[in-house]
TILUMDO-433335 format. One line per 3 residues: number of its first residue (from 1); for each residue x, y, z of C-alpha. Coordinates in Angstrom, 3 decimals. Each point is the difference from the previous one (the first is absolute). Layout:
// residues N
NUM) X:Y:Z ~ ...;
// end
This chain:
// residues 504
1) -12.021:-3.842:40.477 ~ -0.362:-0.687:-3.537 ~ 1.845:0.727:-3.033;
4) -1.635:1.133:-3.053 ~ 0.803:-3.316:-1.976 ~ -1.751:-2.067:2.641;
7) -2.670:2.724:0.152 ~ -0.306:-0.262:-3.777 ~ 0.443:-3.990:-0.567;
10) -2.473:-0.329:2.396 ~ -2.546:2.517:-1.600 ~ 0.594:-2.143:-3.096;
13) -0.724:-3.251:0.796 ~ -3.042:1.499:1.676 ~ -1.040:2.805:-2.486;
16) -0.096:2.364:2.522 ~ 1.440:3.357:0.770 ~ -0.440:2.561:-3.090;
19) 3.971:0.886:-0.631 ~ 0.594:-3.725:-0.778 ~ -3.114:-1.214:-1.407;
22) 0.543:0.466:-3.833 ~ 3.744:-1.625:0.462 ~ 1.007:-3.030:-1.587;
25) 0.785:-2.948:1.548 ~ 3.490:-2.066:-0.820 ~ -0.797:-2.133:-2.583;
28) 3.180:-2.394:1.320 ~ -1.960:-0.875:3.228 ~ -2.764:-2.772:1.052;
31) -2.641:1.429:2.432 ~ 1.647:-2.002:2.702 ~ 3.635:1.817:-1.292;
34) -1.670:3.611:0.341 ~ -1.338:-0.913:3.661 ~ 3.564:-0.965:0.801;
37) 2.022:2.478:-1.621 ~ -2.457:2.478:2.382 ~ 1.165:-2.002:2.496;
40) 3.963:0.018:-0.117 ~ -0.165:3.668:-1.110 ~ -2.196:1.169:3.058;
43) 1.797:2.613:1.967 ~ 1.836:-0.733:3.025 ~ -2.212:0.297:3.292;
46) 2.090:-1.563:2.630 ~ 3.648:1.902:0.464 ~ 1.240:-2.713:2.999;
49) 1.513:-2.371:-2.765 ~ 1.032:-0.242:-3.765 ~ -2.719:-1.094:-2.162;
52) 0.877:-2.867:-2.049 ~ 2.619:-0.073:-2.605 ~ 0.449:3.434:0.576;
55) 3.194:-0.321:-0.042 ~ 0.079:-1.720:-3.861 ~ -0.881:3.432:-1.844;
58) 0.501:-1.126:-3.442 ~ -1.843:-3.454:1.020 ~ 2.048:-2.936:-1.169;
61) 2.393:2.484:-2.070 ~ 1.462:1.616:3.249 ~ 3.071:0.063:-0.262;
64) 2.103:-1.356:3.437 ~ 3.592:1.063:-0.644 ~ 2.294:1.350:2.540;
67) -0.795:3.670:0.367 ~ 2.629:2.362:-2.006 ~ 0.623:2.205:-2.656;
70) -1.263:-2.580:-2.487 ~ -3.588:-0.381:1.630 ~ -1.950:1.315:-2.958;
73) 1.877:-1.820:-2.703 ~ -0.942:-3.609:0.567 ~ -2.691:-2.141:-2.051;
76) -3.532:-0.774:1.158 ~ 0.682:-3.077:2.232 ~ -2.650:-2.026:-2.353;
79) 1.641:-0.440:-2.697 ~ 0.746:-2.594:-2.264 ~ 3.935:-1.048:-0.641;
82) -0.465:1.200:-3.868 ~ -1.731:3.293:1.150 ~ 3.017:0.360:2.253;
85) 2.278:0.231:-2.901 ~ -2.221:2.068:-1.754 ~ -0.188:2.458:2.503;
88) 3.945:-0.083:-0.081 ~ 0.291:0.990:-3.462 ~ -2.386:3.085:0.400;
91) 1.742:1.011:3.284 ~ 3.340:0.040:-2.203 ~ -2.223:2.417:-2.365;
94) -1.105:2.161:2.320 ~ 3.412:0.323:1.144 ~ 1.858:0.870:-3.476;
97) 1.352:2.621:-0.630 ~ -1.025:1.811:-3.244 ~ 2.188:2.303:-2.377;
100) 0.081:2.347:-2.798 ~ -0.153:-1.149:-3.482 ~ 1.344:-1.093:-2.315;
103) 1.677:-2.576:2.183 ~ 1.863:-3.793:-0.371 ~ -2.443:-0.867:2.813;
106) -2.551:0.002:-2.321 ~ -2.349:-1.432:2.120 ~ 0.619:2.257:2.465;
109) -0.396:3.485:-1.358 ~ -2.526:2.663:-1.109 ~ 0.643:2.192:3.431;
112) -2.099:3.430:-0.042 ~ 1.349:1.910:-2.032 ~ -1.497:1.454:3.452;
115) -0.453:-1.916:3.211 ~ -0.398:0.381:3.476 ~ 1.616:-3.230:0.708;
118) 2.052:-3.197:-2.438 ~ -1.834:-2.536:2.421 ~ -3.032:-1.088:1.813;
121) 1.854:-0.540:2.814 ~ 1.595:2.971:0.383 ~ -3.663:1.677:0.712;
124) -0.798:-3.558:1.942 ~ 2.821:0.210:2.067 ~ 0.292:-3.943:1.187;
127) -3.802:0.108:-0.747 ~ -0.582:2.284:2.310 ~ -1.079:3.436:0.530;
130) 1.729:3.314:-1.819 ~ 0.865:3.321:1.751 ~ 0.422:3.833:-0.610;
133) 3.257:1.200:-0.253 ~ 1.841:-0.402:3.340 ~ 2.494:2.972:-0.821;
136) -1.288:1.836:-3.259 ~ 3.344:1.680:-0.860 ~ 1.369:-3.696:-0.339;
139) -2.840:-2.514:-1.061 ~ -2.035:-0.116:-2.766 ~ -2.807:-1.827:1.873;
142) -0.004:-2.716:-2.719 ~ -2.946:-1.501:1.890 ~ -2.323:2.977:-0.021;
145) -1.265:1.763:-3.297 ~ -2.301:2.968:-0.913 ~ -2.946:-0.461:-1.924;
148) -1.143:2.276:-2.060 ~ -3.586:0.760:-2.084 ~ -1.748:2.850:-0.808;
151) -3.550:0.503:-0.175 ~ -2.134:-1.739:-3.212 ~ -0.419:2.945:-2.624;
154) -3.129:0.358:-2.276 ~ 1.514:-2.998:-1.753 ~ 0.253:-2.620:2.124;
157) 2.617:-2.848:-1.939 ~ -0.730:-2.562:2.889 ~ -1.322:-3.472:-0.968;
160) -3.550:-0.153:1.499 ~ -2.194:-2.913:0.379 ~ -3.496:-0.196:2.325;
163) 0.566:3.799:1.220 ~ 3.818:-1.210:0.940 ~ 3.240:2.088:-0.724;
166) 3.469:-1.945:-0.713 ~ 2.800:1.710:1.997 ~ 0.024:3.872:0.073;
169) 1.105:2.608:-2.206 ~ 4.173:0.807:0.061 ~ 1.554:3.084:0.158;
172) 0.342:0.949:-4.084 ~ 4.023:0.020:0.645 ~ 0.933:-2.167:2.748;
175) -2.116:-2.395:0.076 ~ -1.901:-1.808:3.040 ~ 3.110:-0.592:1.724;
178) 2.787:1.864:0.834 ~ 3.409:-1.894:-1.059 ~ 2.696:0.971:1.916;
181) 2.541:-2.052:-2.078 ~ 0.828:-0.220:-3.389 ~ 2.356:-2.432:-2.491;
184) 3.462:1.562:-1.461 ~ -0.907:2.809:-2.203 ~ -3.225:0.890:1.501;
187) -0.553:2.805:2.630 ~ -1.832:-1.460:3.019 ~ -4.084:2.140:0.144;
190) 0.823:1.221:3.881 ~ 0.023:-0.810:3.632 ~ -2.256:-0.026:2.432;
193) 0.261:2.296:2.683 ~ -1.658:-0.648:3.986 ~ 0.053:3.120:2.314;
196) -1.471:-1.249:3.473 ~ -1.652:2.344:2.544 ~ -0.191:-1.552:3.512;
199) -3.672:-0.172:1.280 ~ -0.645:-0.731:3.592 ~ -2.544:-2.011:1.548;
202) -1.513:-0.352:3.517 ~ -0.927:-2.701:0.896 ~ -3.101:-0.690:2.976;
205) 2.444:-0.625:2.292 ~ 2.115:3.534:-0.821 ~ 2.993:-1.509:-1.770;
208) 0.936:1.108:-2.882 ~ 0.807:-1.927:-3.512 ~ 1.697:1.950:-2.974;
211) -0.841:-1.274:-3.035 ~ 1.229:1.813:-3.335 ~ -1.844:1.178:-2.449;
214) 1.566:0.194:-3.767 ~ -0.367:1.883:-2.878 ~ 0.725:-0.938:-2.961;
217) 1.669:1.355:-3.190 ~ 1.976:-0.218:-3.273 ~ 3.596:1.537:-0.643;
220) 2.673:-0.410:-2.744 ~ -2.318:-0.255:-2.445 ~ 1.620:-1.285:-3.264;
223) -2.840:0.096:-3.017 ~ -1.579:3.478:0.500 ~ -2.865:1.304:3.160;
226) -2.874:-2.662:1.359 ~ -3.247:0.765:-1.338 ~ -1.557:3.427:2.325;
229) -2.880:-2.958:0.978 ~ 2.226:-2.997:0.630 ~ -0.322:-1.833:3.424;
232) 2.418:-1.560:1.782 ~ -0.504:-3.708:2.003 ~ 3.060:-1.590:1.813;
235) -0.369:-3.804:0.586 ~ 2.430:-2.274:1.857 ~ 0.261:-3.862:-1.318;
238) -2.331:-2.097:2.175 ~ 1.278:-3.431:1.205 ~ -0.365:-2.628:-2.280;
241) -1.523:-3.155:2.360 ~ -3.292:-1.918:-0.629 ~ -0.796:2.027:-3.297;
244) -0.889:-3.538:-1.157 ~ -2.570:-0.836:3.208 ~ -1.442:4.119:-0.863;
247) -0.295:-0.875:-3.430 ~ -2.341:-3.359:1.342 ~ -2.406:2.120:1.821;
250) -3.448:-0.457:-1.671 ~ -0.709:3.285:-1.049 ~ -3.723:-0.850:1.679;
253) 1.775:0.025:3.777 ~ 1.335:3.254:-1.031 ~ -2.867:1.814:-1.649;
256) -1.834:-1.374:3.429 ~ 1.654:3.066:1.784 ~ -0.472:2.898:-1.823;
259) -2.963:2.109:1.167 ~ 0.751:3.104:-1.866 ~ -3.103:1.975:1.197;
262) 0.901:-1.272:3.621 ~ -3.798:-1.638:0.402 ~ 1.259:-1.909:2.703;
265) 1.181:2.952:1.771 ~ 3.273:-0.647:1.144 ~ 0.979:2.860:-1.326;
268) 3.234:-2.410:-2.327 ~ -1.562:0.300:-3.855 ~ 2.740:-1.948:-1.770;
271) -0.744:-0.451:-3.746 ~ 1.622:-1.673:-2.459 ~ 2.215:1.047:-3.010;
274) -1.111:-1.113:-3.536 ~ 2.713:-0.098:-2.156 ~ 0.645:-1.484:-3.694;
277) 1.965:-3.058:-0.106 ~ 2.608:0.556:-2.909 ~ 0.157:-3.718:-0.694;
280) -4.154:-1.288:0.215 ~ -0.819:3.626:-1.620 ~ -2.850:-0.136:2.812;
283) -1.049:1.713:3.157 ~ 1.547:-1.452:2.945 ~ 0.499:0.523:3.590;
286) 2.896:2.083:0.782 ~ 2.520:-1.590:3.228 ~ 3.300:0.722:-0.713;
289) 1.363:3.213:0.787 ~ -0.078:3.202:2.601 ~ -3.110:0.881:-1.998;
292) -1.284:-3.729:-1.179 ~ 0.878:0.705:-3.407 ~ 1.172:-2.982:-1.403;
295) -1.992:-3.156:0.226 ~ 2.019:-2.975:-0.701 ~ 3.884:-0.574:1.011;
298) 0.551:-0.275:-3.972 ~ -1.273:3.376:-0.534 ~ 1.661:1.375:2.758;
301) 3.564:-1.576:-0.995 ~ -0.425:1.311:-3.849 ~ -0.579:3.475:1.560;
304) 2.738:0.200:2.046 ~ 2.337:-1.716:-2.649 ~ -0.927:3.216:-2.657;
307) -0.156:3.100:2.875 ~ 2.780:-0.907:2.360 ~ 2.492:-1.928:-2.183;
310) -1.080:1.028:-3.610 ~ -0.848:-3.632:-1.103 ~ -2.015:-1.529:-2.576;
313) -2.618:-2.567:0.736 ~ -3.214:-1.466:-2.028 ~ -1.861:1.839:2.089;
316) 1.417:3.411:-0.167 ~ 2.074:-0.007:-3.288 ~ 2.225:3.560:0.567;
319) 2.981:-0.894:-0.835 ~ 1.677:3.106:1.058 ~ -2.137:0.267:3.215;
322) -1.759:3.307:1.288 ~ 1.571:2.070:-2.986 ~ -2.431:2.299:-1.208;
325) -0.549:1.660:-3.931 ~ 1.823:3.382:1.665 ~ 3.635:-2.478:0.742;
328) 1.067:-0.295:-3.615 ~ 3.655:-1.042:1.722 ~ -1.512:-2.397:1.933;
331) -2.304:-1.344:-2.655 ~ 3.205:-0.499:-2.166 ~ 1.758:-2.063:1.921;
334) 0.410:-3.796:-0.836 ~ -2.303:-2.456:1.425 ~ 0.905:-3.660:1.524;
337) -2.756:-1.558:-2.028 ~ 1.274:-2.531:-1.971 ~ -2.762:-2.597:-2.596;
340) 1.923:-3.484:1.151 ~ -0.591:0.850:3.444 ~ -3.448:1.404:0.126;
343) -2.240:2.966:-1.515 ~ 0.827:1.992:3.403 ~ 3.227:0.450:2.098;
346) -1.605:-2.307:2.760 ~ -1.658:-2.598:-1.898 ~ -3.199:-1.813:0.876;
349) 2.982:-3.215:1.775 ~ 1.343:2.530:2.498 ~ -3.626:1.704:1.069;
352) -0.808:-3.317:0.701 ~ 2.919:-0.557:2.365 ~ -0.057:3.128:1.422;
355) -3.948:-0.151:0.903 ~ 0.268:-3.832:1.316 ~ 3.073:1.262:1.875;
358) -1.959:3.081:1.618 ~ -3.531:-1.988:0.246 ~ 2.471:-3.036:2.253;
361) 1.419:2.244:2.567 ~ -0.823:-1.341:3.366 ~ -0.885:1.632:3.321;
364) 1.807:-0.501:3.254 ~ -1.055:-1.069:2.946 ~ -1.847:1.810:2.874;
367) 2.198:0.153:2.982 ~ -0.929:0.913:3.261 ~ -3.612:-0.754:-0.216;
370) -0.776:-1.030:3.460 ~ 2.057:2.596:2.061 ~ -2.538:2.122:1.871;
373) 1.208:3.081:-1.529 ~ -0.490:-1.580:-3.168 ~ -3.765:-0.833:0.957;
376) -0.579:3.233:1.849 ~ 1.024:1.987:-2.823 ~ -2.450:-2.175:-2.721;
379) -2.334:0.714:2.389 ~ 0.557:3.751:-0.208 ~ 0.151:-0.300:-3.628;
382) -3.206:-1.173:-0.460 ~ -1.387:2.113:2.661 ~ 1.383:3.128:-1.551;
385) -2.084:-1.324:-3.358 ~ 3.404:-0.561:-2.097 ~ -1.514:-3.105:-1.244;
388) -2.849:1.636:-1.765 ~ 2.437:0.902:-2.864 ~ 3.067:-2.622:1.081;
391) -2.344:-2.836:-0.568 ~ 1.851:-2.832:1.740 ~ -0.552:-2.621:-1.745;
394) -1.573:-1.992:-3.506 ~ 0.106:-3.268:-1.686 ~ 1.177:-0.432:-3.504;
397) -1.617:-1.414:-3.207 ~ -0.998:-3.443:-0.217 ~ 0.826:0.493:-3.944;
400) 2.927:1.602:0.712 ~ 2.437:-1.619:-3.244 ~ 3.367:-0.540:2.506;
403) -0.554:-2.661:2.830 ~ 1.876:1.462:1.918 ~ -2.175:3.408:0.727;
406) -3.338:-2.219:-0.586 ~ -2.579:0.503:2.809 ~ 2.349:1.249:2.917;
409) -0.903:2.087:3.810 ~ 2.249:2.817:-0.747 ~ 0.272:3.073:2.384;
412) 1.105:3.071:-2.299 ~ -1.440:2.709:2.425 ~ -1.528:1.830:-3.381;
415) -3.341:0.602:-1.907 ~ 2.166:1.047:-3.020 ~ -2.913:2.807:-0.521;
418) 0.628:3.980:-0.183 ~ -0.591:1.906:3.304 ~ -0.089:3.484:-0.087;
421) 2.736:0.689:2.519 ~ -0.474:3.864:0.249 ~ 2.266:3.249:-0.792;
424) 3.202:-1.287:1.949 ~ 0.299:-3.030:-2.186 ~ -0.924:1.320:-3.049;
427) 1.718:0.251:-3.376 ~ -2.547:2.533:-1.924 ~ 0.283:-2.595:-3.175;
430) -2.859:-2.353:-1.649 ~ 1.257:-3.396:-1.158 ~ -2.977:-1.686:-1.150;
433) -2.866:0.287:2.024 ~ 2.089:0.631:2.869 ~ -0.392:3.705:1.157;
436) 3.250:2.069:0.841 ~ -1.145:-0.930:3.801 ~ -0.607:-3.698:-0.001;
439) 2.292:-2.896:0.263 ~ -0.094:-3.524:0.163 ~ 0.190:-1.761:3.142;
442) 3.691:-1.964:0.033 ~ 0.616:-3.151:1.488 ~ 1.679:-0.009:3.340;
445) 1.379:-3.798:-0.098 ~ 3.679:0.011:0.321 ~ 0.064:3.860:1.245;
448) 1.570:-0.810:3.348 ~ 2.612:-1.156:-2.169 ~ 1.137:2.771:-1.848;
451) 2.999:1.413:2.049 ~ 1.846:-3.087:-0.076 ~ -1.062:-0.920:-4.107;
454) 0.290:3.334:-0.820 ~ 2.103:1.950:2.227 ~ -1.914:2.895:0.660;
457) -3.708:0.625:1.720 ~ -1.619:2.154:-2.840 ~ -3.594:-0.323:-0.536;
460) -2.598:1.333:-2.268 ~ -0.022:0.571:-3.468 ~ 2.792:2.892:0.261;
463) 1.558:-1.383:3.351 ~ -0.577:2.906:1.240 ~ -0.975:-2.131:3.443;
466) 3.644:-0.899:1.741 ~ -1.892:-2.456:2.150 ~ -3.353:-1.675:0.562;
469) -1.346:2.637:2.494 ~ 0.760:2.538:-2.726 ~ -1.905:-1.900:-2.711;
472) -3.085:-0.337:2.335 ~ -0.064:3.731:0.587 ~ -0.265:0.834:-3.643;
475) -3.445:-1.557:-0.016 ~ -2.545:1.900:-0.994 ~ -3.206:0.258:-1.636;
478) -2.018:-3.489:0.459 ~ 3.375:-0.783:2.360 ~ -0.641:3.389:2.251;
481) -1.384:-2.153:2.816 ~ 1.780:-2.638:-0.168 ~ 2.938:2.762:0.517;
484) -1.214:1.520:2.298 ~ -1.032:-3.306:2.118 ~ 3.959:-1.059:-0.248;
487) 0.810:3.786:1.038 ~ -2.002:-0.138:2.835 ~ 1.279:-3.515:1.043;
490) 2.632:0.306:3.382 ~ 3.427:-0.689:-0.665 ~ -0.325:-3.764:1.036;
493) -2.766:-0.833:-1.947 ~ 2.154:1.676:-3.036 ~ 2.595:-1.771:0.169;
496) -2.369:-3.299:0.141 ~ -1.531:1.024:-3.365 ~ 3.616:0.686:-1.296;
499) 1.092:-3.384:1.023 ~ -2.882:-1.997:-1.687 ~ 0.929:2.254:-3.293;
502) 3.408:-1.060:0.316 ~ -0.931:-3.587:0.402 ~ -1.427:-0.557:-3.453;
// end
């Protein structure tokens, strides 16, 4: 069996097969590179054995700590003694804490005025993944947010470049995020409410999985009714490892996959998003995100710093965050910006920390690889065609500017493209050129991880999933058979595919 990379690299050193032929080819590569990058990335074919260094998934980064609640929070392996204290001084950034202004921390506030959280981390929990609400009557779900957007009007205020739309249109009071927090003085917009409905599934073998099905809506609301229009998007905070490795995937290797009219007939169309880079002011390939709508880490950090904590950056200069014309309380309220420092509350110093720090994140190490479970269960993976979308493996830029993530085997299980993955799964809302049914494929490294990093076994963008069987019976759309493959698996060979999950 092939994957579609192979398939495509292939096609493009040959200049065959139509889907591929008008690709480009990575301009970081010798001819002699490109015939062994097709090599190393070919798809397993023999399940008896580990292929090698398939146990190194971030290549010479992996990380090979004892196994613990600290897994995800380690530097790439590769680095440099200086980079090492580099990445130090952003962790401590991504840490801090952040408060109201005016403050005598003065480097250390400019909070909101409304926020859905006062630190990266508290989203990132130890780098990890977020959650729902375990107990809505007592937990705000800091690590889970609502976005919000309504659809463009007659006048459009988006940036456009090339046919490409910057971010989406917010709702005209609240914003494109609801905050659930706000500093002294200032009523928080709302809360988030989840109501689940329990949904059965039989399996082929007649048992029976519940899985639970929210719904989502807005109560307590503080500034006045959401717009009649307004749609609603929940996402969970996706771990935080190899963002730096993701980042170093030649957008070529990528683009390689997507077959959005399907002409190979696989019936998996994956297409990229095309998104507008806030600091190149060009069209870029979108990566980062449950809809690929960031493309660089930078971009994706100065986001994050102005919806979730209400922080300034170079990037996104809104000082008082996602505070819109209809929040004249908000929009009063003092500002941590401050000339000595910096012309924004985050200056152009701690985005640089805070990206190296998030781009130098390593990835543990595969455990397990050789137990026959392990092996049976890759096997069933690929069988099942999970690897179509979960593209096992790439190798990173030559050019790549960091050593340390410069031409490495890395196994993210991704194509970072948008899949449509049908009416279960989907959110109803646009962002970019992502429909409201399409997401982008996540990463599965470090996934059998995530109970003891995180403490919980939520998956998907809303965690709706309470454990990996769940999360594979949400598939739909492109992932239908794929679902329905794993469905109709017995309960051994289940379990198999369960145990190779948990042993990235």
């Amino acid at each position: 069996m092939k994957t579609r990379l192979t398939i495509a690299l292939v096609a493009l050193l040959a200049g065959g097969l139509a889907f591929a032929q008008d690709r480009a080819v990575r301009s970081d590569l010798t001819p002699e590179d490109l015939a062994r990058v097709a090599r190393v990335t070919a798809p397993a074919t023999d399940f008896s054995a580990p292929e090698n260094f398939e146990t190194m998934q971030a290549g010479k980064g992996t990380t090979k700590k004892i196994v613990n609640q600290d897994a995800f929070s380690h530097f790439l392996a590769s680095l440099s003694f200086e980079q090492e204290e580099t990445f130090k001084l952003g962790n401590a950034l991504f840490r801090k804490v952040w408060v109201s202004s005016p403050s005598s921390t003065q480097a250390s506030d400019g909070l909101g005025p409304l926020f859905n959280a006062r630190a990266c981390q508290a989203c990132h929990i130890k780098d990890g993944r977020g959650h729902p609400p375990f107990d809505a009557s007592r937990d705000s779900g800091v690590s889970m947010f609502l976005r919000l957007s309504v659809p463009p009007g007659e006048t459009d205020t988006r940036m456009a470049l090339d046919g490409v739309f910057a971010g989406e249109v917010g709702d005209p009071t609240y914003g494109t995020q609801l905050q659930d927090f706000a500093v002294p003085g200032l009523k928080a917009e709302g809360r988030m409410v989840i109501d689940y409905t329990d949904l059965p599934v039989t399996l082929g073998d007649g048992s029976v999985v519940t899985l639970r099905q929210p719904a989502y809506s807005v109560a307590d609301l503080a500034y006045g009714p959401l717009a009649e229009d307004v749609m609603l998007s929940p996402r969970v905070a996706p771990p935080m490892i190899g963002l730096g490795l993701i980042e170093q995937v030649p957008a070529e290797d990528i683009l390689a996959l997507a077959d959005a009219d399907d002409l190979d007939g696989d019936g998996i169309s994956g297409r990229p998003n095309w998104v507008i880079d806030p600091e190149s002011q060009g069209v870029m390939l979108g990566r980062f995100g449950w809809k690929a709508g960031m493309p660089t880490i930078r971009s994706q950090s100065a986001a994050a710093f102005a919806g979730d904590i209400g922080i300034s950056t170079p990037l996104v200069n809104k000082p008082h965050g996602d505070c819109t014309e209809r929040q004249a309380e908000c929009l009063a309220m003092p500002t941590g910006e401050q000339a000595r420092l910096g012309v924004s509350e985050a200056p152009d110093p701690v985005m640089d920390l805070v990206t190296f720090y998030s781009q130098t994140l390593g990835v543990p190490l595969r455990r397990d690889v050789g137990d026959p479970a392990v092996l049976r269960g890759k096997a069933a993976f690929y069988g099942a065609g999970c690897a179509s979308c979960h593209n096992p493996k790439f190798v990173t830029s030559r050019d790549a500017e960091n050593p340390a993530l410069r031409f490495q085997l890395i196994w993210p299980y991704a194509d970072f493209l948008l899949h449509d993955m049908g009416a279960g799964l989907a959110d109803h809302r646009p962002e970019g050129q992502a429909d409201g049914y399409e997401w982008r494929t996540p990463p599965l490294w470090g996934i059998g991880l995530t109970q003891t990093v995180s403490g919980h076994t939520f998956f998907l963008h809303d965690g709706r999933a309470r454990s990996l069987t769940e999360a594979i019976l949400w598939h739909g759309g492109e992932a239908q058979a794929a679902r329905d493959a794993f469905a109709n698996m017995d309960a051994a060979t289940r379990k198999d595919m369960i145990a190779f999950l948990e042993s990235l």
